[in-house]
C-alpha positions in Angstrom: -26.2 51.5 -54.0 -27.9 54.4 -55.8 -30.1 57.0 -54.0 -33.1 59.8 -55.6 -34.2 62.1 -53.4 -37.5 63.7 -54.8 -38.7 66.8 -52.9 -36.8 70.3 -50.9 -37.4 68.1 -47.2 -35.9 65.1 -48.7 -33.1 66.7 -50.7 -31.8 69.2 -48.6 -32.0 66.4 -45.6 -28.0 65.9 -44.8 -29.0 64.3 -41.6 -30.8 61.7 -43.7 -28.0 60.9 -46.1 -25.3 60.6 -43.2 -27.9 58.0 -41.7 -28.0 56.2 -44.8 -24.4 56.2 -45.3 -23.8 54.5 -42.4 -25.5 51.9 -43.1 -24.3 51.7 -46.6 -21.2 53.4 -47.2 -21.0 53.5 -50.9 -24.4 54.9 -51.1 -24.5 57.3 -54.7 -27.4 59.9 -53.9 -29.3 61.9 -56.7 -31.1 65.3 -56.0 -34.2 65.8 -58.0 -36.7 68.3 -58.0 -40.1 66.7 -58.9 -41.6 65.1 -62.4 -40.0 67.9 -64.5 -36.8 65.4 -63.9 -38.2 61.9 -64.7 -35.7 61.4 -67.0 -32.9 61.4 -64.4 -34.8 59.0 -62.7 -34.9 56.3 -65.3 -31.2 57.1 -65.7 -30.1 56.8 -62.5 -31.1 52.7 -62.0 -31.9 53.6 -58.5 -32.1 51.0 -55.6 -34.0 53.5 -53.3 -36.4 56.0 -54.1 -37.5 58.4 -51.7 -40.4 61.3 -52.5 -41.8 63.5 -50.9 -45.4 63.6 -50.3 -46.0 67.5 -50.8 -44.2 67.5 -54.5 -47.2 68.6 -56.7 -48.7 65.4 -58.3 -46.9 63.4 -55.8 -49.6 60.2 -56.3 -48.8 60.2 -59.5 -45.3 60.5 -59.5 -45.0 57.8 -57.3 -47.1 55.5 -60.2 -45.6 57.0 -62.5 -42.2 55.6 -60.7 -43.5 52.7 -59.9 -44.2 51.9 -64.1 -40.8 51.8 -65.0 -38.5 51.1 -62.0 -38.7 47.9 -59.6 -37.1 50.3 -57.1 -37.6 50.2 -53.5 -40.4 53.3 -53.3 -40.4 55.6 -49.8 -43.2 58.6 -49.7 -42.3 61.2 -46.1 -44.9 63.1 -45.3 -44.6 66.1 -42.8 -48.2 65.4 -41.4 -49.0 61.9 -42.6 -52.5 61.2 -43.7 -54.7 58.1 -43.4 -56.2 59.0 -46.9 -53.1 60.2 -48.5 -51.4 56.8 -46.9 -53.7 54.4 -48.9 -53.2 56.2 -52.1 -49.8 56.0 -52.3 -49.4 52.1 -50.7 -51.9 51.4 -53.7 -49.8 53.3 -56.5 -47.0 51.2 -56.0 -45.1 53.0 -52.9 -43.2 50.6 -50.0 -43.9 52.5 -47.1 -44.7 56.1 -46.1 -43.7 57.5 -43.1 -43.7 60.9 -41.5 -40.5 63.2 -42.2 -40.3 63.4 -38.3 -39.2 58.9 -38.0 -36.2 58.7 -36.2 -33.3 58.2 -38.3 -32.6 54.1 -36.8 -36.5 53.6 -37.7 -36.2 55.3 -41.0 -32.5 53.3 -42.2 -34.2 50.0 -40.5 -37.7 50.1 -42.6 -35.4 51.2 -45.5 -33.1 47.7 -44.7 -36.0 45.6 -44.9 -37.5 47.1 -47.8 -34.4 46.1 -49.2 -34.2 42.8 -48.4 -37.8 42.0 -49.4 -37.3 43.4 -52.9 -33.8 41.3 -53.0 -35.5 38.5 -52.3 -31.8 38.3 -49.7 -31.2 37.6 -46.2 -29.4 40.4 -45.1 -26.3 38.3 -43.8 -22.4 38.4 -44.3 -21.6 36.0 -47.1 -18.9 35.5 -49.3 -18.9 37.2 -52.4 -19.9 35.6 -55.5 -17.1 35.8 -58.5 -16.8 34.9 -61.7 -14.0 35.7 -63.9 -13.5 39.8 -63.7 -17.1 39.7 -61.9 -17.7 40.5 -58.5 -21.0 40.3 -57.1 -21.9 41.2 -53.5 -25.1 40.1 -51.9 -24.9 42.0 -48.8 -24.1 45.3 -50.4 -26.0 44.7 -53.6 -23.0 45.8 -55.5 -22.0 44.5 -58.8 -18.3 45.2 -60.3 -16.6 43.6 -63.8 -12.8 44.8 -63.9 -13.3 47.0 -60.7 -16.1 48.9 -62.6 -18.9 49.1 -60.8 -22.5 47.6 -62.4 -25.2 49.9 -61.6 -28.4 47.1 -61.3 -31.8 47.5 -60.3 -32.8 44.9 -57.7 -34.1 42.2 -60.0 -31.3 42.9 -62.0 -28.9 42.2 -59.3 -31.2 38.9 -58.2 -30.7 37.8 -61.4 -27.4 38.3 -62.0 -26.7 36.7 -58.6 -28.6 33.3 -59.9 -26.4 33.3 -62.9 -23.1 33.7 -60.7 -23.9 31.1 -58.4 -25.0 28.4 -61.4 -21.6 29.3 -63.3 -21.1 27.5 -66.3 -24.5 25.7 -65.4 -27.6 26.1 -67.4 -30.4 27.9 -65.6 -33.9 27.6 -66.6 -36.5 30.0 -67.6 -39.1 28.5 -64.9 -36.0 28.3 -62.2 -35.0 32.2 -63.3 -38.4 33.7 -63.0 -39.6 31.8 -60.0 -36.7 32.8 -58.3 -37.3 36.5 -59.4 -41.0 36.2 -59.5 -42.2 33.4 -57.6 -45.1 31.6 -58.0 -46.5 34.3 -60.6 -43.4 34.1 -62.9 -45.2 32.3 -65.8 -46.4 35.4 -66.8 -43.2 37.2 -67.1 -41.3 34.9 -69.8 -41.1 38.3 -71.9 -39.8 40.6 -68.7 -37.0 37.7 -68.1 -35.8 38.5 -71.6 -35.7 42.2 -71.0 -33.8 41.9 -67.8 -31.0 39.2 -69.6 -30.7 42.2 -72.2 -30.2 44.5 -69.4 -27.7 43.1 -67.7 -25.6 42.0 -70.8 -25.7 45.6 -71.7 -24.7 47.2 -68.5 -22.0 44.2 -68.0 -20.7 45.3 -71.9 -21.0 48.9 -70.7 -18.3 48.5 -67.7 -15.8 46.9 -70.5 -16.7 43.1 -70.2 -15.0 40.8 -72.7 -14.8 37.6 -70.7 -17.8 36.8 -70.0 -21.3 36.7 -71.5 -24.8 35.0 -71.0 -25.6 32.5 -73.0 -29.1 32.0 -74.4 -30.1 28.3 -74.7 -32.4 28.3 -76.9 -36.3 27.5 -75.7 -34.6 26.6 -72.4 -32.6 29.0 -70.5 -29.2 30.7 -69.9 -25.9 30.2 -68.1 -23.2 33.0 -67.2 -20.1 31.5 -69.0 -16.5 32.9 -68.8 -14.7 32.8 -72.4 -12.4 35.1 -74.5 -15.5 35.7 -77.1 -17.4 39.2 -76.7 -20.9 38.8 -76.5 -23.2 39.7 -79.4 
């Protein structure tokens, strides 16, 4: 799981990060300043976002953010504000919570944010494999060849959809309700995006066994074959 840290509270919070690393062990954490580094943001495919409320033009940052990654989307604030609140629930943040939470209430809201945008039960379950993939629904980690896949969380729910229908042909109304539910009849053209996505970062770790097959005016299905995908 990939961490950003926007904000001198936030990054220079160690206490923070050991919390979070408790929880999730293989947590990847990136230090970033403010909007001046919005371009390590969208690099970064971050599962957790965290801002803080003081960075200049925090609102919109945080909408900014909110445009381009499906991340979940923290604000702290060091004196929380009723006003400041509603702004940045309505430009897309998760929650926003003073910097003082205690660390269990921080990691816990953090957890269920989690599991909300995973659309996941956070329970122990096998993993899901398929050839040289390895997907993990508790962690949310994603690894072809031992290479880890660095997925945002509707990346990962749809890869996780492909893995457990194998070989199967999966729908385009089954794919986005599961990703979108019952408004995924407007996102026929965001489903396609996120196939790309995931074929690219899945070609990226050094995949040549398996690849997702487009059925034409149908659906997909992950299949495992000696062919690279083109």
């Amino acid at each position: 799981m990939m961490a950003v840290l926007i904000g001198a509270d936030v990054r220079s919070g160690d206490d923070f990060v050991r919390n979070l690393r408790l929880r999730w062990p293989n947590l990847g954490v990136l230090r970033v300043e403010g909007e001046r580094d919005f371009h390590q943001l969208e690099d970064a495919a971050a599962h957790l976002i965290v801002v803080d409320a003081r960075v200049p033009g925090a609102v919109a940052l945080v909408s900014r953010i909110r445009r381009s990654s499906d991340a979940v989307l923290l604000v702290l604030a060091s004196e929380p504000e009723e006003g400041e609140q509603v702004d940045m629930l309505e430009a897309g943040a998760d929650d926003y919570l003073a910097l003082s939470t205690s660390a269990p209430v921080l990691v816990a809201r953090i957890s269920a944010a989690l599991r909300r945008a995973q659309g996941l039960e956070e329970r122990p379950e096998p993993s899901l494999e398929c050839g040289q993939l390895r997907v993990n629904p508790l962690t949310h980690e994603a690894q072809v060849n031992g290479q880890v896949i660095h997925l945002t969380p509707t990346e990962f729910r749809l890869l996780c959809h492909l893995v457990k229908s194998k070989g199967r042909l999966v729908t385009h109304e089954a794919l986005r309700a599961s990703l979108w539910g019952s408004e995924g009849k407007y996102y026929a053209d965001s489903l396609r995006k996120y196939v790309q996505r995931v074929r690219q970062k899945m070609a990226e770790c050094g995949n040549g066994q398996l690849r997702i097959e487009t059925i034409p005016r149908t659906g997909y299905r992950l299949l495992q074959t000696l062919r690279e995908d083109t």
